[in-house]
C-alpha positions as CSV (number, residue, x, y, z in Angstrom):
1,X,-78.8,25.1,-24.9
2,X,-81.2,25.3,-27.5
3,X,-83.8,23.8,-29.8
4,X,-85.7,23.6,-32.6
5,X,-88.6,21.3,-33.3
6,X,-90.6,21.3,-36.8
7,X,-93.4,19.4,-37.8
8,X,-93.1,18.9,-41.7
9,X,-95.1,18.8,-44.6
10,X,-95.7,22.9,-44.6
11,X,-97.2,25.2,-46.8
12,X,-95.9,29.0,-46.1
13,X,-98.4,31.9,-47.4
14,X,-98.4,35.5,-46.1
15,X,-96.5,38.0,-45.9
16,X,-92.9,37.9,-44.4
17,X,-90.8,41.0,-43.6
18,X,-87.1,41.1,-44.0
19,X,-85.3,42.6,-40.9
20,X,-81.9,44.8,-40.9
21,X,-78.8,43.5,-42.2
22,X,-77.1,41.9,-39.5
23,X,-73.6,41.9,-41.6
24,X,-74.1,45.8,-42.1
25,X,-75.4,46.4,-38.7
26,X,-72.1,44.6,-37.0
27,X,-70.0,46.9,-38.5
28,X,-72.2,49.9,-38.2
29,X,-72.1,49.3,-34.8
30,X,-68.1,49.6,-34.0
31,X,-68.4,52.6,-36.5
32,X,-69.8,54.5,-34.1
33,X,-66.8,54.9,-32.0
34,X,-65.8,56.8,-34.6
35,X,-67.7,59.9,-34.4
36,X,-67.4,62.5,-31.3
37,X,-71.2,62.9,-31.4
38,X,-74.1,60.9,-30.8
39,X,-74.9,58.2,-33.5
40,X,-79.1,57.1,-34.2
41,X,-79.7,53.9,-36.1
42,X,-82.7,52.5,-37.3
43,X,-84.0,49.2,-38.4
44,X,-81.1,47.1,-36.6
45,X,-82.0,43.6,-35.8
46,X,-82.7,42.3,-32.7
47,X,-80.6,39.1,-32.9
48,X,-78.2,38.0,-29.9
49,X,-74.9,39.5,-32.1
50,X,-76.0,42.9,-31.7
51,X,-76.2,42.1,-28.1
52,X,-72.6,40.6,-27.7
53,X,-71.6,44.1,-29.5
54,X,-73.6,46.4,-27.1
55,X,-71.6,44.1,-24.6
56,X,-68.9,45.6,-25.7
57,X,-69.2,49.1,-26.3
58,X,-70.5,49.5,-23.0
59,X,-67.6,47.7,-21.3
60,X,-65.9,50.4,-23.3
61,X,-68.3,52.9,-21.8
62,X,-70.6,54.0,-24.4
63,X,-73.5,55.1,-23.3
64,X,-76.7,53.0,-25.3
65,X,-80.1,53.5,-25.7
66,X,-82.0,50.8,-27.2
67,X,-86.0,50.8,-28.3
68,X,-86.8,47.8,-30.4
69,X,-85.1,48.9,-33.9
70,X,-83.5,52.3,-33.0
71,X,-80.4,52.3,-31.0
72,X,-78.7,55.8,-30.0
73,X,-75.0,55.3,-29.2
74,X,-73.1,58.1,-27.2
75,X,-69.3,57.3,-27.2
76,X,-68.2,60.4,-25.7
77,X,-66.9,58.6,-22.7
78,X,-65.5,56.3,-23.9
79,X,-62.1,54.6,-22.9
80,X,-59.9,52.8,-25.0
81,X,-59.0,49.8,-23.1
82,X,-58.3,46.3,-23.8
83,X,-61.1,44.4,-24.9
84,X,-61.7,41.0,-22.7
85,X,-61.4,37.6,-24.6
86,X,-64.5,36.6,-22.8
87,X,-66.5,39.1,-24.7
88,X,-64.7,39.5,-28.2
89,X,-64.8,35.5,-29.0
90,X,-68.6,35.9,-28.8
91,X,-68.8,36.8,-32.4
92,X,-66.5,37.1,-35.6
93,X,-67.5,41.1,-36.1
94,X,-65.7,41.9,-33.2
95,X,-63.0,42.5,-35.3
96,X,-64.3,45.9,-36.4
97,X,-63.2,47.1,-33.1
98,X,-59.8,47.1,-34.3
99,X,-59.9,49.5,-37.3
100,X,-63.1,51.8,-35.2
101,X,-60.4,52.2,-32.2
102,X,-57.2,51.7,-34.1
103,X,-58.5,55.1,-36.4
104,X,-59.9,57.1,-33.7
105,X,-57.5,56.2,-30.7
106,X,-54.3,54.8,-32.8
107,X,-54.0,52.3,-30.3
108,X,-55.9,48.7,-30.0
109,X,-56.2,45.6,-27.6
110,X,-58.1,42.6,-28.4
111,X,-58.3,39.2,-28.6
112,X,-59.1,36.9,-31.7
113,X,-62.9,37.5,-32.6
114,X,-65.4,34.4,-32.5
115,X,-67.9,33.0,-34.8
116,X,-69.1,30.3,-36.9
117,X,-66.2,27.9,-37.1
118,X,-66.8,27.8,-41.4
119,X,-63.4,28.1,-42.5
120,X,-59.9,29.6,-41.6
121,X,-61.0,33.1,-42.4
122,X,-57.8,34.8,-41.0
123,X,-57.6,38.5,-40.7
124,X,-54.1,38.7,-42.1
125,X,-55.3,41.4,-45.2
126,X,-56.9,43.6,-41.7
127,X,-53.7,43.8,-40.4
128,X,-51.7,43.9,-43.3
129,X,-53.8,47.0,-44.1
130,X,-52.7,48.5,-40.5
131,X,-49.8,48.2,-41.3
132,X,-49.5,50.4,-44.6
133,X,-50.7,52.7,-43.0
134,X,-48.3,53.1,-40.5
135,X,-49.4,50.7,-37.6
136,X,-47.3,47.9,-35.8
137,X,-48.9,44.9,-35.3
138,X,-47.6,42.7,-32.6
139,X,-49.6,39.2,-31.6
140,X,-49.5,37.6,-28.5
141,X,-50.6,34.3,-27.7
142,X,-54.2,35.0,-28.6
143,X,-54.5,38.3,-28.4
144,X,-53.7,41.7,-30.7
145,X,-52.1,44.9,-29.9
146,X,-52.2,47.3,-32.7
147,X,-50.3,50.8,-32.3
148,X,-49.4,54.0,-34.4
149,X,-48.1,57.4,-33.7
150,X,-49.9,58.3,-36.3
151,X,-52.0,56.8,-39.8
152,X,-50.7,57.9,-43.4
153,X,-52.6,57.3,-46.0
154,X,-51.6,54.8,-48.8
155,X,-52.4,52.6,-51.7
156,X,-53.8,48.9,-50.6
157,X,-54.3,46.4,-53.1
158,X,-56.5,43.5,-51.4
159,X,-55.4,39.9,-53.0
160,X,-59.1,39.1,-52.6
161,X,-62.2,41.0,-52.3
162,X,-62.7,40.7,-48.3
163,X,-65.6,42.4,-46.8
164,X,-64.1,42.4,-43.5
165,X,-60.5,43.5,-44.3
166,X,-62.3,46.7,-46.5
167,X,-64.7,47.9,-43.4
168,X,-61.8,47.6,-41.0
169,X,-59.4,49.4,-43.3
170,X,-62.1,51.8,-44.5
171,X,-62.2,52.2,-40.3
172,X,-58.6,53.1,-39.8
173,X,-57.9,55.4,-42.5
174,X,-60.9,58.1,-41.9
175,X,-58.7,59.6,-39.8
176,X,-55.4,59.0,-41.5
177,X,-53.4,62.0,-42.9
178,X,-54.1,62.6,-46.4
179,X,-55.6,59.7,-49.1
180,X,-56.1,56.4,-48.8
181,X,-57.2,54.0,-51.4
182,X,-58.7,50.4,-51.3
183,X,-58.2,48.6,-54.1
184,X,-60.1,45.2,-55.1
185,X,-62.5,46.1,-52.3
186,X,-65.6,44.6,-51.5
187,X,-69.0,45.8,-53.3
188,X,-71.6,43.9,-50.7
189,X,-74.5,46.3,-50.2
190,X,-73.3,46.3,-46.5
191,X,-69.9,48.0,-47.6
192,X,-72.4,50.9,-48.9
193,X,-74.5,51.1,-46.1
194,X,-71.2,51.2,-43.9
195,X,-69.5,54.0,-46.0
196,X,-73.1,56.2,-46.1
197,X,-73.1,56.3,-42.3
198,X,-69.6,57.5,-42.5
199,X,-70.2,59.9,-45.4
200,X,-72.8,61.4,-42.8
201,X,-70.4,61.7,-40.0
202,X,-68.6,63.8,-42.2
203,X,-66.1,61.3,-43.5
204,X,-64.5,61.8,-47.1
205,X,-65.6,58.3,-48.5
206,X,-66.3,57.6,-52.4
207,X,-66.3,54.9,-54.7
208,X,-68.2,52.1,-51.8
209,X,-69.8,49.5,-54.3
210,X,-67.0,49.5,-56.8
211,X,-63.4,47.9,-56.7
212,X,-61.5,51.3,-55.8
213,X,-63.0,53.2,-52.2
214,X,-61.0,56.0,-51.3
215,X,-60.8,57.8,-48.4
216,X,-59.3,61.3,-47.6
217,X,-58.5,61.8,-43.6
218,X,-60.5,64.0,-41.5
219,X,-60.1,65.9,-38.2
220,X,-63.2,65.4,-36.7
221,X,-66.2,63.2,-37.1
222,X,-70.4,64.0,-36.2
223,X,-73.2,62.3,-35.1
224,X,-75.6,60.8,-37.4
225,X,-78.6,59.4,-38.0
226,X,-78.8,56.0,-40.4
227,X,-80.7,53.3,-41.1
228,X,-79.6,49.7,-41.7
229,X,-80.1,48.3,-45.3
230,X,-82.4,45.3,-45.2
231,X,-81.0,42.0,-44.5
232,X,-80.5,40.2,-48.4
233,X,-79.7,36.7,-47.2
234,X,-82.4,37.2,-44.8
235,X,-84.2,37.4,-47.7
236,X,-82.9,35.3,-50.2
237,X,-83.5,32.1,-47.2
238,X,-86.9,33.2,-47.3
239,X,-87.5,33.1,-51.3
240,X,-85.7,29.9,-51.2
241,X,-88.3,28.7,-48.3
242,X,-91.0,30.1,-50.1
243,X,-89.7,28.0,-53.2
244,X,-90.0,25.0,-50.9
245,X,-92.9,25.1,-49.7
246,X,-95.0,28.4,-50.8
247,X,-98.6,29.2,-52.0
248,X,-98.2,33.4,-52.9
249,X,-95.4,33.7,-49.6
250,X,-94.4,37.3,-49.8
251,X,-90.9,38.5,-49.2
252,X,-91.0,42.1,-48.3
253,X,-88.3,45.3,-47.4
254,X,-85.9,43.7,-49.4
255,X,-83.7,45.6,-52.3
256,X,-84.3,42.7,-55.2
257,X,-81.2,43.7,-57.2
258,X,-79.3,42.2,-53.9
259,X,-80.4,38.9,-54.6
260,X,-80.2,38.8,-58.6
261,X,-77.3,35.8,-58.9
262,X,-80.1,33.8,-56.8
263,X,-83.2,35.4,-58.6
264,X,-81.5,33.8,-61.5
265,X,-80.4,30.6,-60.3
266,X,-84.1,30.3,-59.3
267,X,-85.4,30.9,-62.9
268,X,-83.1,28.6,-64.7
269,X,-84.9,25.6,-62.0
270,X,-88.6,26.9,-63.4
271,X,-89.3,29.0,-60.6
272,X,-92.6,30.5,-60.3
273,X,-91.7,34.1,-58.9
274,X,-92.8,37.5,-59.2
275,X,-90.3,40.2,-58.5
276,X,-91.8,43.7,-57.4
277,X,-90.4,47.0,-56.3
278,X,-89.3,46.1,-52.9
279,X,-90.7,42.1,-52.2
280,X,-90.8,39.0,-54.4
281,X,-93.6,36.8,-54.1
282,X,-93.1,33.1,-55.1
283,X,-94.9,29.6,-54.9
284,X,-93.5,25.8,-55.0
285,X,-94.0,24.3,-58.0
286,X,-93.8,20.0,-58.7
287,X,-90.4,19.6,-60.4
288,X,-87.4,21.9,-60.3
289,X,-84.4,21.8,-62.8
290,X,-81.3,20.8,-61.5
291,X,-78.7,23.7,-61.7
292,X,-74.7,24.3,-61.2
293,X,-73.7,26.6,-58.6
294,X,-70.7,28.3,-57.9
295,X,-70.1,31.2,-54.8
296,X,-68.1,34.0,-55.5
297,X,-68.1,37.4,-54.6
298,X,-70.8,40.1,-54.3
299,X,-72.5,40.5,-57.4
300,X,-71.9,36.1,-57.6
301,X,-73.7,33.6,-56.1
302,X,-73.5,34.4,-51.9
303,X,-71.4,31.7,-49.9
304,X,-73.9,32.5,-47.0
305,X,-76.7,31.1,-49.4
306,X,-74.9,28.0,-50.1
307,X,-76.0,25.9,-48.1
308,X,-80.0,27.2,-47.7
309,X,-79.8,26.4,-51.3
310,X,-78.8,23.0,-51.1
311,X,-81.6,22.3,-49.1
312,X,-83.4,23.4,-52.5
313,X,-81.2,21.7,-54.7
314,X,-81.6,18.4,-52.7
315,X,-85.5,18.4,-54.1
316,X,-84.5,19.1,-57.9
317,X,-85.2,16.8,-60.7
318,X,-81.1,15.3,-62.0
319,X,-78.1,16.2,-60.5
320,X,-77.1,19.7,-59.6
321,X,-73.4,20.9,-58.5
322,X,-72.4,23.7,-55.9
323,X,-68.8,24.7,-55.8
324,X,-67.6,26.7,-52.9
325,X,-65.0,29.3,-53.7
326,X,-65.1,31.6,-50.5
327,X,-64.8,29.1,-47.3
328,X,-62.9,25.9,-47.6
329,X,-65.3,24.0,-44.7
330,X,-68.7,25.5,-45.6
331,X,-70.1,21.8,-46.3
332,X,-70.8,20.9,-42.6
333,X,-74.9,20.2,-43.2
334,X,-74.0,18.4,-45.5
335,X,-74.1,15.2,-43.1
336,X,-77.2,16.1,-41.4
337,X,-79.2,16.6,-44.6
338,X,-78.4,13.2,-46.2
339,X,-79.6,11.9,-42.6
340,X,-82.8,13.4,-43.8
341,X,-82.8,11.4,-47.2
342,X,-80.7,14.2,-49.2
343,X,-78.2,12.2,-52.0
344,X,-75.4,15.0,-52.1
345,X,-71.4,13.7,-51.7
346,X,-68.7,15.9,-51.2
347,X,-65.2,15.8,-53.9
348,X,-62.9,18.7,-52.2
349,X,-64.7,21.9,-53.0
350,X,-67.6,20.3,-55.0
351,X,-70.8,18.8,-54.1
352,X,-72.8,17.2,-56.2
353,X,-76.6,16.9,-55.2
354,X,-78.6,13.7,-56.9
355,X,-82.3,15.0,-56.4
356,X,-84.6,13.1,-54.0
357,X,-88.2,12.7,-53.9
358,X,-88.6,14.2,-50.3
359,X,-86.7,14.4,-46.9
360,X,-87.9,12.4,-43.9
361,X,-87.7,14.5,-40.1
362,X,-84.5,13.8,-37.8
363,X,-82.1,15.0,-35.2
364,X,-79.7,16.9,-36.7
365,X,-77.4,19.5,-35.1
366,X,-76.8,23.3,-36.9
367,X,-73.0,23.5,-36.4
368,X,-72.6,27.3,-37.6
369,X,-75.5,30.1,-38.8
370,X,-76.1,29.2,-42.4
371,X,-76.1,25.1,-42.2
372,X,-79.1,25.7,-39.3
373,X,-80.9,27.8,-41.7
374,X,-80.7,25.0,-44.3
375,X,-82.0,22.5,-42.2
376,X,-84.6,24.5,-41.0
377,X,-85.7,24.9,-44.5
378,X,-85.9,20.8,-44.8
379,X,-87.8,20.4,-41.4
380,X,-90.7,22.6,-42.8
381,X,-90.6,20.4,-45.8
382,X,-89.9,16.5,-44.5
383,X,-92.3,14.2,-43.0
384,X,-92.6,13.8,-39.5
385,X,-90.6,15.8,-37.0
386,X,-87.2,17.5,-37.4
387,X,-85.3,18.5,-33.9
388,X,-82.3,20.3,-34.3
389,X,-79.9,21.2,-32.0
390,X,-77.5,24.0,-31.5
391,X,-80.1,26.7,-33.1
392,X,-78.5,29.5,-31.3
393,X,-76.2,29.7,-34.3
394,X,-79.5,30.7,-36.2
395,X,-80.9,33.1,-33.2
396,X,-77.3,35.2,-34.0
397,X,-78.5,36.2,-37.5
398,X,-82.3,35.7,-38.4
399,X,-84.2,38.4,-36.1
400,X,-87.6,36.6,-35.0
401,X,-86.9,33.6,-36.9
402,X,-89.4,31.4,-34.7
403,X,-92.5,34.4,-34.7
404,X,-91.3,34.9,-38.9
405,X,-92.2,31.1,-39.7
406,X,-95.1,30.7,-37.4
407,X,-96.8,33.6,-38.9
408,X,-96.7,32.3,-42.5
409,X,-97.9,28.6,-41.6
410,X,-94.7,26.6,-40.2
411,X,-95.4,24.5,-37.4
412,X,-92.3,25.0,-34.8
413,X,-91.2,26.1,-31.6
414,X,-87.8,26.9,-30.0
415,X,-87.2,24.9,-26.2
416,X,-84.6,25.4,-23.8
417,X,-82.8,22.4,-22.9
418,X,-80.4,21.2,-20.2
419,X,-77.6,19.4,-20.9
420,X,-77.0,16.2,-18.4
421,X,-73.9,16.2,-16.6
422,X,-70.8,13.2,-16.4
């Protein structure tokens, strides 16, 4: 197990640089089973999910070469094979396996994908999906098999906009026979960088950043080369930490227009920020506006900068509210930062945050990816010592986290510990 320690009371200046999207690079990754050539990707994060995937396409017998940022994936012996629970609970984006193998082999075996434990977040709308377009779906116990004779394209109407369900199904039906459309798909700027590695594999993909993709089947798909679009909640939890605690911190390699929704929400608080071509560089000021929040969607407010925000919020002048629209149990630091001094109390989907003065250091426990990167943000701004426990939710999406901070000014260190034994 795992730790972080912060000492508070820090001021962040420098320069930091965003990494590659880890919720593009997940999916890029099973995408590569797609193509009968050999797949090059650049700027991928070095963050322990990309590990748990190379764990798996290797026990599938790709073969991977990996040099820092650049990974070259060869998938020509590769065998379709059930995938081991053991290694597909290990993180949520396992689940691309399904429509990467499902399309290219029309026949999948897996068990229920891990992650953050943030919600229900079922993947009914995946296999719904598989199943117009021509798959049976059978479930037992724990585990999925998926199997067609063949995929036909159709007409899928998503009831909600679901990142996931639009990759995998985006996944099955390069290969189906004739047209598939997505309809209410997802526009996240990882569902573009997804479909531009396919349109370079030679994949008939239009419409990605819209509500309509579609997809005409192909034969045969290349190799590639492609890079992985910079991380924007890596970089929006770093504007929000420079608006904690910055003098001139510089957020750089992002795509600004990603974060607009919190660009804005920053502005309407009296935000002191400058936005440049590819980096915004912003400072703490004395008294922030309270503001009302509410996640939706890609282009709205990100549910996956909820809860760094709150941190934010927690430190404004009145009383702000965040609702929560995408995950019904997305409020679990909420108990750990009013053991810091937050005032924020929870109504169903709704918190409202009564703005304190400061927060005071604690033990506190990150109990999925985005709560540990909200309490992160308060340890480098509380007095005295923050330990918190359970960071390697954090390590699975924020490359160099511990080096990023340190760089900048933060005060903090990541320790190894053993847990006693009954």
């Amino acid at each position: 197990m795992k730790q972080m320690v912060l000492e508070g009371s820090t001021k962040l200046t420098g320069i930091v640089e965003i990494s590659g999207s880890k919720n593009s690079a997940v999916a890029l990754i099973p995408a590569t089973l797609l193509s009968d050539g050999i797949v090059e990707l650049d700027n991928v994060p070095m963050i322990s999910d990309i590990e748990a995937l190379i764990e798996i396409l290797t026990f599938l017998g790709a073969e991977i070469k990996r040099d820092k940022q650049k990974m070259t994936i060869d998938c020509a012996k590769v065998s379709n094979k059930e995938i081991p629970e053991q290694i597909s609970k290990k993180l949520r984006a396992s689940y691309y396996f399904m429509g990467a193998l499902l399309g290219k082999y029309k026949h999948v075996e897996m068990y229920f994908p891990g992650g953050c434990s943030i919600g229900k977040r079922p993947i009914d709308l995946h296999l719904s999906g598989f199943e117009k377009l021509g798959a049976k779906v059978e479930v037992a116990e724990n585990k999925y098999m998926v199997d067609a004779k063949e995929l036909i394209g159709t007409d899928i109407e998503l009831p909600i906009a679901s990142v996931g369900a639009t990759i995998n199904l985006m996944f099955a039906a390069v290969y189906a026979k004739g047209k598939t459309r997505i309809y209410n798909a997802a526009k996240e700027p990882h569902i573009v960088n997804v479909a531009e590695l396919l349109q370079q594999m030679g994949a008939k993909v239009s419409g990605a950043g819209t509500h309509t993709i579609e997809i005409e089947g192909v034969e045969v798909l290349k190799g590639a080369q492609h890079r992985v679009v910079p991380d924007y909640i890596e970089a929006g939890t770093y504007v929000i930490a420079g608006a904690l605690c910055g003098e001139n911190l510089e957020v750089k390699n992002i795509v600004p227009e990603h974060i607009a929704s919190l660009i804005n929400q920053l502005k309407q608080m009296g935000c002191s920020l400058t936005v440049l071509k590819d980096s915004v560089r912003i400072s703490k000021i004395e008294n922030y506006k309270s503001v009302a929040v509410k996640t939706e969607v890609y282009p709205g407010f990100p549910t996956d900068l909820q809860q760094p925000f709150m941190t934010l919020l927690s430190l404004a002048e009145g009383t702000s509210k965040v609702e929560e629209t995408i995950f019904e149990n997305r409020f679990m630091h909420v108990p750990y930062l009013n053991q810091m001094g937050a005032n924020i109390t929870i109504e169903g989907q709704i918190a409202t945050i009564k703005g304190v003065k400061a927060f005071h250091g604690s033990d506190v426990v990150a109990t999925d990816l985005r709560a540990g990167a909200a309490l992160i943000l308060a340890g480098l701004v509380a007095e005295g010592q923050t330990v918190i426990d359970g960071i390697e939710h954090v390590l699975r999406g924020y490359e160099n986290i511990e080096e990023k901070l340190s760089n900048v000014g933060a005060k903090l260190r990541v320790r190894e510990i053993e847990l006693s034994r009954v």
